[in-house]
BATOR-877624 format. One record per residue (C-alpha): residue number from 1; residue in one letter; x, y, z. Coordinates in nm, 2 decimals, padded with zeros to 4 digits. Example, Ala and Ser with C-alpha at 12.3 -4.5 7.8 and 13.67 -1.06 7.14 Angstrom:
<sites>
<i: 1	aa: a	px: 01.23	py: -00.45	pz: 00.78>
<i: 2	aa: s	px: 01.37	py: -00.11	pz: 00.71>
</sites>
This chain:
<sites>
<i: 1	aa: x	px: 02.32	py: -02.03	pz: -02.22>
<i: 2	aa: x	px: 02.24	py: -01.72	pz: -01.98>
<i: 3	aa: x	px: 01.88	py: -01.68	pz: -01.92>
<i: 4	aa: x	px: 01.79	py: -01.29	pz: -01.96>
<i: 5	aa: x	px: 01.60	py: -01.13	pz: -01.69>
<i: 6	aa: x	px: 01.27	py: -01.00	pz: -01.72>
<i: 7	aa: x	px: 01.34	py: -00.69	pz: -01.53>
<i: 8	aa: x	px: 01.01	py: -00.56	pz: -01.33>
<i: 9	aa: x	px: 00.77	py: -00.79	pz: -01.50>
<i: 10	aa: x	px: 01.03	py: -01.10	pz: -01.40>
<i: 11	aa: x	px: 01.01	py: -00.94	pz: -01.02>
<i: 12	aa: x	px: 00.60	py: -00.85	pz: -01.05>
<i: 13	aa: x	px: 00.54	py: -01.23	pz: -01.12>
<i: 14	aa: x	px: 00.77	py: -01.38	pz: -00.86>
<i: 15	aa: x	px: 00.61	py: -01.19	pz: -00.56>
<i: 16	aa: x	px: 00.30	py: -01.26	pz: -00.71>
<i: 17	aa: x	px: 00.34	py: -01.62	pz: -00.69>
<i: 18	aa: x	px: 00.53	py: -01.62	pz: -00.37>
<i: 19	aa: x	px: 00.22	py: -01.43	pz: -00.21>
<i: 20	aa: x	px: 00.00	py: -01.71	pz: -00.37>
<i: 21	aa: x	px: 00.19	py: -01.95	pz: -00.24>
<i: 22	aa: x	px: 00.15	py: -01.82	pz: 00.13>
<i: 23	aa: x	px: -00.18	py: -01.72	pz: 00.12>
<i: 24	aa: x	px: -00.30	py: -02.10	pz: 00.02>
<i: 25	aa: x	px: -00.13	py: -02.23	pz: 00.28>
<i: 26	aa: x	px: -00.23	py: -01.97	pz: 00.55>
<i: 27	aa: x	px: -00.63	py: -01.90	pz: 00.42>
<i: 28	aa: x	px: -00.65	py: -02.27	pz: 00.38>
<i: 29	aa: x	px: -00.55	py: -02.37	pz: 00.74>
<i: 30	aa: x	px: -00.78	py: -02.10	pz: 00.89>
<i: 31	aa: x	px: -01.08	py: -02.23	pz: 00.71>
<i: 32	aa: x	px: -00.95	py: -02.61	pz: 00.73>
<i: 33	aa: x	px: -00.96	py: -02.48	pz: 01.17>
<i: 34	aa: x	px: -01.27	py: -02.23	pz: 01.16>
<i: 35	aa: x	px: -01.51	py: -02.43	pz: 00.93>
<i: 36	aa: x	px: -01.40	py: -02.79	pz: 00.94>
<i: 37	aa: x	px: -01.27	py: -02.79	pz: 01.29>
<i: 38	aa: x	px: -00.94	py: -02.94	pz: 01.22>
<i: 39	aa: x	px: -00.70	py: -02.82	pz: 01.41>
<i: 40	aa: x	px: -00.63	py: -02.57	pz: 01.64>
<i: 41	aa: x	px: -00.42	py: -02.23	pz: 01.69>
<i: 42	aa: x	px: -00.11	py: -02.36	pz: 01.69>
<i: 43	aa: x	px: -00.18	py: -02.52	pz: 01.37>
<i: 44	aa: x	px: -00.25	py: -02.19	pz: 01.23>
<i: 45	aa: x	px: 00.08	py: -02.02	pz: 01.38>
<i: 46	aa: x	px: 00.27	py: -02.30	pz: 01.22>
<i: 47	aa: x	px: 00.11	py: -02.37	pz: 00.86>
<i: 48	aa: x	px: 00.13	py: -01.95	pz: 00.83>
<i: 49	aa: x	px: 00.48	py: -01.97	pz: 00.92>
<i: 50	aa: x	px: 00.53	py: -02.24	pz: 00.66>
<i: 51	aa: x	px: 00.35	py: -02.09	pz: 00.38>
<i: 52	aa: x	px: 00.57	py: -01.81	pz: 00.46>
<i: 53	aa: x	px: 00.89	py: -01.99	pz: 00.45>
<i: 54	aa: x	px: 00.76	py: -02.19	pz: 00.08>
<i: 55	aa: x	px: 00.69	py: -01.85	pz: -00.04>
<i: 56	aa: x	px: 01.02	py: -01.67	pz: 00.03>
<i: 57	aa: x	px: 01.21	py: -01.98	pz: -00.18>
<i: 58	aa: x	px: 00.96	py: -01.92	pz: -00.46>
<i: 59	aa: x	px: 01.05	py: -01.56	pz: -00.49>
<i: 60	aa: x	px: 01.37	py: -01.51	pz: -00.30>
<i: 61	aa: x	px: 01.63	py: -01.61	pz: -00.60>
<i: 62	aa: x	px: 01.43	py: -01.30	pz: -00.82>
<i: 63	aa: x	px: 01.34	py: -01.02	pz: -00.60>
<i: 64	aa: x	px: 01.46	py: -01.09	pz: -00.21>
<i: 65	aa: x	px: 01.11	py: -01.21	pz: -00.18>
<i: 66	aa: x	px: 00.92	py: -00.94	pz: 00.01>
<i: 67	aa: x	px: 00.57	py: -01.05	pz: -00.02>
<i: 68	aa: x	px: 00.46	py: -00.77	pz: 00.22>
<i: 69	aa: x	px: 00.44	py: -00.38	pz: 00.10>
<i: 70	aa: x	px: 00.54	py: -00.31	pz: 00.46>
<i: 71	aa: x	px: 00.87	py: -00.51	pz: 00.42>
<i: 72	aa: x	px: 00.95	py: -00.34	pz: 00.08>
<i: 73	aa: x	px: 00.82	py: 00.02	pz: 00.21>
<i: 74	aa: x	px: 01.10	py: -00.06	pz: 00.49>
<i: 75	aa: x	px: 01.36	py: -00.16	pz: 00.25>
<i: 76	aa: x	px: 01.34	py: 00.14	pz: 00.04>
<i: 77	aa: x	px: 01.29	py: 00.38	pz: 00.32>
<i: 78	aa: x	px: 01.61	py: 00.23	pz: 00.49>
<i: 79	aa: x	px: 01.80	py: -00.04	pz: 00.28>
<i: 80	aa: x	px: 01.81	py: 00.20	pz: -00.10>
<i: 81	aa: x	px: 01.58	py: -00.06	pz: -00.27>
<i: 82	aa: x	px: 01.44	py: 00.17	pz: -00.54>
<i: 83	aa: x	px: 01.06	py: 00.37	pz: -00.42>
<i: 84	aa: x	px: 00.98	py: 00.38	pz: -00.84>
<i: 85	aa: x	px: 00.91	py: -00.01	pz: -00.76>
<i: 86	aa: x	px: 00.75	py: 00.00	pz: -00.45>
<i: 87	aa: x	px: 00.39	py: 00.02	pz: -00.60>
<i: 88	aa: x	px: 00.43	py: -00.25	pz: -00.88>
<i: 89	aa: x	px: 00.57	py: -00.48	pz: -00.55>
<i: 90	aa: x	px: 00.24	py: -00.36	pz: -00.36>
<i: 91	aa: x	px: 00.05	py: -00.46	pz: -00.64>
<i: 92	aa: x	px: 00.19	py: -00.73	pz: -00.75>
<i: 93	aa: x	px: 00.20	py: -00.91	pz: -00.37>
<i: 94	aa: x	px: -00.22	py: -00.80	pz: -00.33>
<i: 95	aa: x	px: -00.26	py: -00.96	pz: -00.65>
<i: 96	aa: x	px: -00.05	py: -01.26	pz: -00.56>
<i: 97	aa: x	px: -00.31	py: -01.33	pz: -00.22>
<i: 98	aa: x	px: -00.61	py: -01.20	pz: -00.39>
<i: 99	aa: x	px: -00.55	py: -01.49	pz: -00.61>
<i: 100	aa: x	px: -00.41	py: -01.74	pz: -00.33>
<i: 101	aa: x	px: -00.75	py: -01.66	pz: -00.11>
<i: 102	aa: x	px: -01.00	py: -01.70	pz: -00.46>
<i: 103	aa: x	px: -00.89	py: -02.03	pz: -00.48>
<i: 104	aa: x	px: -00.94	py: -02.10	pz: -00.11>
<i: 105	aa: x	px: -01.29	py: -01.98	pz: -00.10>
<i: 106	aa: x	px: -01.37	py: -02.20	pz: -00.41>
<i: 107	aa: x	px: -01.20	py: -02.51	pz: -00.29>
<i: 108	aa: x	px: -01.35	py: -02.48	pz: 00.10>
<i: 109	aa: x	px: -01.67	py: -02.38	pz: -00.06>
<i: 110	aa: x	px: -01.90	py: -02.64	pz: 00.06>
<i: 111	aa: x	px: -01.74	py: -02.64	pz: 00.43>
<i: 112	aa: x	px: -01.80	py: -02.27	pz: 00.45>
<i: 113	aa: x	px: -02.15	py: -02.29	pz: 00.35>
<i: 114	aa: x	px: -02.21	py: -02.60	pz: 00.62>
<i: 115	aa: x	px: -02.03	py: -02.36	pz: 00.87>
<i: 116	aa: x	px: -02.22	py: -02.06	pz: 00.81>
<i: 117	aa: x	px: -02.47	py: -02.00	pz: 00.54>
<i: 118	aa: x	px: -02.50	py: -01.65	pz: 00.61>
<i: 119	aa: x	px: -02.12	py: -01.53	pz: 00.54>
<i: 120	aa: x	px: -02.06	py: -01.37	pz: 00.84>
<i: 121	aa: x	px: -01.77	py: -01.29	pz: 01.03>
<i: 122	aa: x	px: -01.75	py: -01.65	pz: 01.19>
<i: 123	aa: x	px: -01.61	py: -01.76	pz: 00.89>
<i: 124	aa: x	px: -01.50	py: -01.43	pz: 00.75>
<i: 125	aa: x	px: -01.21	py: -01.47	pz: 00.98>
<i: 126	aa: x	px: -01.06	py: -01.71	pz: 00.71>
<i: 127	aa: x	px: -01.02	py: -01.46	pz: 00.49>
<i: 128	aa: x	px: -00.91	py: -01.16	pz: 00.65>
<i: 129	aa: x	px: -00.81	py: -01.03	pz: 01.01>
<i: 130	aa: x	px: -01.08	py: -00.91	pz: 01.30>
<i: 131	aa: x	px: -00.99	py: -00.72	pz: 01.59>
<i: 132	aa: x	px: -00.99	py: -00.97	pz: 01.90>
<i: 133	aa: x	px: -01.04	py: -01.26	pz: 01.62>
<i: 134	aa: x	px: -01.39	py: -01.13	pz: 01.64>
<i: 135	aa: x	px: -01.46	py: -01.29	pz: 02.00>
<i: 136	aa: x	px: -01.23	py: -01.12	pz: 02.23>
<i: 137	aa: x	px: -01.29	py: -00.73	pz: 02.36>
<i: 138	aa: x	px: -01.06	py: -00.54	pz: 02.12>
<i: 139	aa: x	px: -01.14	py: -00.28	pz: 01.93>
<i: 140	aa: x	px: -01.04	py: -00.12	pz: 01.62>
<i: 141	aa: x	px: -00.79	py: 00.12	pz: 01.78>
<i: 142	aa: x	px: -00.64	py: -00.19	pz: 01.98>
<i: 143	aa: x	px: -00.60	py: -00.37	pz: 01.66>
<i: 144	aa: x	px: -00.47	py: -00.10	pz: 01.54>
<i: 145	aa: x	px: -00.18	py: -00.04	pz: 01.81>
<i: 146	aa: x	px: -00.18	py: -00.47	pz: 01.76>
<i: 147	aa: x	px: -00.08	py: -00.43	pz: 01.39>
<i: 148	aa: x	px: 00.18	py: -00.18	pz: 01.46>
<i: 149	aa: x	px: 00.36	py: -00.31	pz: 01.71>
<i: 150	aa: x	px: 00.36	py: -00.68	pz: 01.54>
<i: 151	aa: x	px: 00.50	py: -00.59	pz: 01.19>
<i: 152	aa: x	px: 00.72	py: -00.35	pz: 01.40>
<i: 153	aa: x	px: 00.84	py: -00.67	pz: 01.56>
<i: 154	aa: x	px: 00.84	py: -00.85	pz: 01.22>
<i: 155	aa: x	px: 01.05	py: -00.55	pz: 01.04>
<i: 156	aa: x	px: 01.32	py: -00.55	pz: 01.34>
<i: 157	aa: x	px: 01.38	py: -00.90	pz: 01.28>
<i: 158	aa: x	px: 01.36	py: -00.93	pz: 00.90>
<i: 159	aa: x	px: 01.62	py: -00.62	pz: 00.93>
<i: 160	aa: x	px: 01.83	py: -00.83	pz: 01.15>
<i: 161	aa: x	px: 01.81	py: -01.16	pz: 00.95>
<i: 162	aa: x	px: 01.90	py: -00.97	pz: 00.60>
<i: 163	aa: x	px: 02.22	py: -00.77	pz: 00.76>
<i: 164	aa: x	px: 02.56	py: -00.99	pz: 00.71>
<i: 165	aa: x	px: 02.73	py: -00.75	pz: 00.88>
<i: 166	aa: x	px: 02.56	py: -00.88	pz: 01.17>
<i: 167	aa: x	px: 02.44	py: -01.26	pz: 01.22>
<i: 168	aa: x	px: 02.23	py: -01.29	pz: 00.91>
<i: 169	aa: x	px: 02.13	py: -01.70	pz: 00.82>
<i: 170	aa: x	px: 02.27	py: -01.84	pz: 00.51>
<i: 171	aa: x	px: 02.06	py: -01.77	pz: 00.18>
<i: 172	aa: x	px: 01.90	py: -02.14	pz: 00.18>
<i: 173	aa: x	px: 01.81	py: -02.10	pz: 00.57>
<i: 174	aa: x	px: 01.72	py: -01.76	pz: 00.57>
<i: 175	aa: x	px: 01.30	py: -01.85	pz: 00.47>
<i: 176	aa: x	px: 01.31	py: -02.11	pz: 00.74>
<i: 177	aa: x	px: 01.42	py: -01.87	pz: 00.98>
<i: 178	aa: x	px: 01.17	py: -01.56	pz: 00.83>
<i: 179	aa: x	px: 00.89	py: -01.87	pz: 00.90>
<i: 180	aa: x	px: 00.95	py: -01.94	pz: 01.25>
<i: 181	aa: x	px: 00.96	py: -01.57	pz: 01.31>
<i: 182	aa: x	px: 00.62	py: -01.52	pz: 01.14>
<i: 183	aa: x	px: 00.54	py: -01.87	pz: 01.36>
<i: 184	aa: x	px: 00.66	py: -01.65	pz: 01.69>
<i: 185	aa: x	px: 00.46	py: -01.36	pz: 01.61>
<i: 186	aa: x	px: 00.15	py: -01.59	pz: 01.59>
<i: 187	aa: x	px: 00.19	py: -01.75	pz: 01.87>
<i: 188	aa: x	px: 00.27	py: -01.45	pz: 02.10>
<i: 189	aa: x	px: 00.09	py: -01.18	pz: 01.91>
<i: 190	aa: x	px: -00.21	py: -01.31	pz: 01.76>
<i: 191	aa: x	px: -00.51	py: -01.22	pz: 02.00>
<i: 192	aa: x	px: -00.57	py: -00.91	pz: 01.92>
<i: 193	aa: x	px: -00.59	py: -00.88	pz: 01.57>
<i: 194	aa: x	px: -00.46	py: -01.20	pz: 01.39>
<i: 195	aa: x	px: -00.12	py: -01.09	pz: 01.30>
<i: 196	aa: x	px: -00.21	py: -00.97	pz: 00.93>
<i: 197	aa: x	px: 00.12	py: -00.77	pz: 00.97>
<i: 198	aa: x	px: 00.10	py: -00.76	pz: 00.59>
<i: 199	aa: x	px: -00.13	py: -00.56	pz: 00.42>
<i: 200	aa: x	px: -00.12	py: -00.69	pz: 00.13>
<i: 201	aa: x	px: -00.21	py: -01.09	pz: 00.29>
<i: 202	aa: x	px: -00.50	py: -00.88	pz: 00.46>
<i: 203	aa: x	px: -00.67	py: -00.67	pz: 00.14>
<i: 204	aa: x	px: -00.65	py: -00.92	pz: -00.13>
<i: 205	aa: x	px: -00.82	py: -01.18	pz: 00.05>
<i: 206	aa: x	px: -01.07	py: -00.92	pz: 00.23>
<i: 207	aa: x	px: -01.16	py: -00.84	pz: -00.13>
<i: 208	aa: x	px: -01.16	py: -01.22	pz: -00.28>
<i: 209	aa: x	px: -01.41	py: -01.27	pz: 00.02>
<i: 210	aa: x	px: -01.62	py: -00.95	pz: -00.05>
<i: 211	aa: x	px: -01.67	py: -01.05	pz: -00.42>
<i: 212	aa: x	px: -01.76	py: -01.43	pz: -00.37>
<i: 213	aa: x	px: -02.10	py: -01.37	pz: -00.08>
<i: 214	aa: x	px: -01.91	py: -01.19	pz: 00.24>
<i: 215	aa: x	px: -02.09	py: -00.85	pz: 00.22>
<i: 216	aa: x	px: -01.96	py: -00.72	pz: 00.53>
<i: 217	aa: x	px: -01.63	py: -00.80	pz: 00.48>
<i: 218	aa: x	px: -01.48	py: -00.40	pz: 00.52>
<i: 219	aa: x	px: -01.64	py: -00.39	pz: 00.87>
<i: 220	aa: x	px: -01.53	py: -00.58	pz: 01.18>
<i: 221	aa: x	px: -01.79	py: -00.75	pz: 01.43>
<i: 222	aa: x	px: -01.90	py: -00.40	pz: 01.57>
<i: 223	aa: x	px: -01.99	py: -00.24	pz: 01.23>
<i: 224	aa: x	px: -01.68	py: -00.01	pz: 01.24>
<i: 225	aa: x	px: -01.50	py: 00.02	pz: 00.89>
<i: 226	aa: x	px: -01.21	py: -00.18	pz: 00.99>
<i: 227	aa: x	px: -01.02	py: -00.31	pz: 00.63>
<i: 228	aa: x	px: -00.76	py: 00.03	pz: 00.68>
<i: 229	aa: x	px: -00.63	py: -00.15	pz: 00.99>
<i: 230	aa: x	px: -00.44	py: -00.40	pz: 00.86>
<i: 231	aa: x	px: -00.31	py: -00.14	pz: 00.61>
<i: 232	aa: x	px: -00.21	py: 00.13	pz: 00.78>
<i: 233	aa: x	px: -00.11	py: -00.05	pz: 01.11>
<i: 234	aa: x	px: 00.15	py: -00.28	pz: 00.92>
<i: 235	aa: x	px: 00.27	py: 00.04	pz: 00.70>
<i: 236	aa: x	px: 00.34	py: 00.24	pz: 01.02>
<i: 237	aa: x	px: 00.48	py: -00.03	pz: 01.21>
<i: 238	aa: x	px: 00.71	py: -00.16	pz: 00.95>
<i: 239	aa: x	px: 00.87	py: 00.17	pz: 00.91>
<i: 240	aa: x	px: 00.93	py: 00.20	pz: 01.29>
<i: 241	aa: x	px: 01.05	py: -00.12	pz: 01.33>
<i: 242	aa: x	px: 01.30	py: -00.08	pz: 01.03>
<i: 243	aa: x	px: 01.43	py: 00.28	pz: 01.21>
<i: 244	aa: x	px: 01.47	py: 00.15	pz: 01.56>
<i: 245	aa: x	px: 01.70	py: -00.17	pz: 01.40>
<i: 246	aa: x	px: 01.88	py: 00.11	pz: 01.16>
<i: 247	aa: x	px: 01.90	py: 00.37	pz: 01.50>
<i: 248	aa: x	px: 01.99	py: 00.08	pz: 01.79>
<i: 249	aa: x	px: 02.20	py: -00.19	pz: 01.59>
<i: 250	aa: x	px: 02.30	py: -00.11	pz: 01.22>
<i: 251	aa: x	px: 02.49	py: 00.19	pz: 01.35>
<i: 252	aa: x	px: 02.71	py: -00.03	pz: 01.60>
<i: 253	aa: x	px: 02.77	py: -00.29	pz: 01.37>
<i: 254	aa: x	px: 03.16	py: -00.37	pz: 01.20>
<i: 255	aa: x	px: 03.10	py: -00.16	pz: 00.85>
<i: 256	aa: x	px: 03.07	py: -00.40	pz: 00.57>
<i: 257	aa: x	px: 03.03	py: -00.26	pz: 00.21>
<i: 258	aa: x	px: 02.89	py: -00.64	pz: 00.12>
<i: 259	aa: x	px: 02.54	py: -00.59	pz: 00.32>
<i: 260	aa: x	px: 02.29	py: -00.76	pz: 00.18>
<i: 261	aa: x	px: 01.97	py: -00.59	pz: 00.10>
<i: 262	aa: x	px: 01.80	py: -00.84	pz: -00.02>
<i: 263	aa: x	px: 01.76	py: -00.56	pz: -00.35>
<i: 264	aa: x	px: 01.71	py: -00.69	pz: -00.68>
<i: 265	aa: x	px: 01.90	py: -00.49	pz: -00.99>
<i: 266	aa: x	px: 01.73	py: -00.22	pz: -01.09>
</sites>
């Protein structure tokens, strides 16, 4: 018997849960590193890039699995995935790792009271990004031009990987590969601002973290209102990022009336 589609609601819940999934596997490394000192950076880079991998096979049969407002802001500007659902996808997705980070503050609870009783940004880090990972000398506007540039980098890619008229994986590989990208960006562009690159993975924990004892959590370590970074940056860079793929490669490419999209039916 055909299973009937759910339509929106079917897409709303799949990115939701994909975006859960990543967020508990990214939120719980950081405080599994920051607050119980296991680990290190590398494996930060690497359990992000898996929970980003695990996510796109949760959602990628039902919607493409975007599980970023910067990578469905792209498609739509550049790849016709319909604007009328780019706000329930935005929602949806800040929903998805509001939820994934509310059940990482409650099950790290006791470590991040050990680590610091006073819910600052030592262990707001876990939750949500800080220019210079609140220790090295960047500022907002550097985490700003960090943000841009990174989900530029991340939009470029994803672009690349989606395209079969160019070299695009296989569907089953295609979240391994979007993980070690996302593990690449960490590794060579996380100093300066964390690599949010996803405003969605940035807000819904900020807020998760704000609501459960982290009253500074809108502000970075300077006192500067800092939670638009991660929004804005990503939003900006995606949308360059997606151009300059669509301006230096799609237009070169053999035409092939069978690109994927990665669009769900409307």
């Amino acid at each position: 018997m055909e299973l009937r589609r759910m339509g929106l609601a079917g897409e709303m819940i799949a990115e939701f849960a994909g975006t859960m999934v990543l967020i508990v596997f990214g939120v719980g490394v950081v405080a599994q590193v920051v607050a119980g000192g296991l680990g290190d950076h590398d494996s930060i880079a690497w359990a992000w890039g898996i929970g980003v991998a695990l996510g796109v096979y949760v959602a990628g049969r039902t919607t493409g699995a975007h599980l970023n407002p910067a990578v469905t802001l792209g498609f739509a500007a550049f790849r016709g995935f319909p604007w009328r659902k780019v706000g329930p996808y935005a929602l949806a997705q800040t929903a998805g790792a509001f939820a994934g980070a509310l059940l990482m503050r409650w099950n790290y609870t006791e470590i991040l009271a050990m680590a610091d009783p006073g819910h600052t940004t030592k262990t707001q880090i876990v939750f949500s990004t800080l220019p210079g990972n609140g220790i090295l000398p960047v500022g907002l506007w550097g985490g700003l031009r960090d943000q841009i540039i990174g989900t530029a980098v991340l939009l470029f890619v994803i672009f690349a990987l989606s395209d079969t008229t160019n070299m695009a994986p296989s569907a089953n590989l295609g979240p391994v590969v979007i993980g070690l990208l996302v593990v690449g960006i960490g590794m060579a562009l996380g100093a300066d601002a964390g690599y949010a690159i996803n405003p969605a993975r940035d807000f819904g924990p900020r807020l998760a973290s704000f609501l459960t004892g982290y009253k500074g959590a809108w502000r970075d370590q300077y006192g500067d209102l800092y939670f638009w970074v991660p929004i804005v940056g990503p939003a900006l860079g995606g949308l360059l990022g997606a151009a300059l793929y669509q301006v230096l490669i799609a237009t070169h490419l053999p035409r092939d009336e069978n690109r994927d999209t990665v669009k769900p039916s409307d």
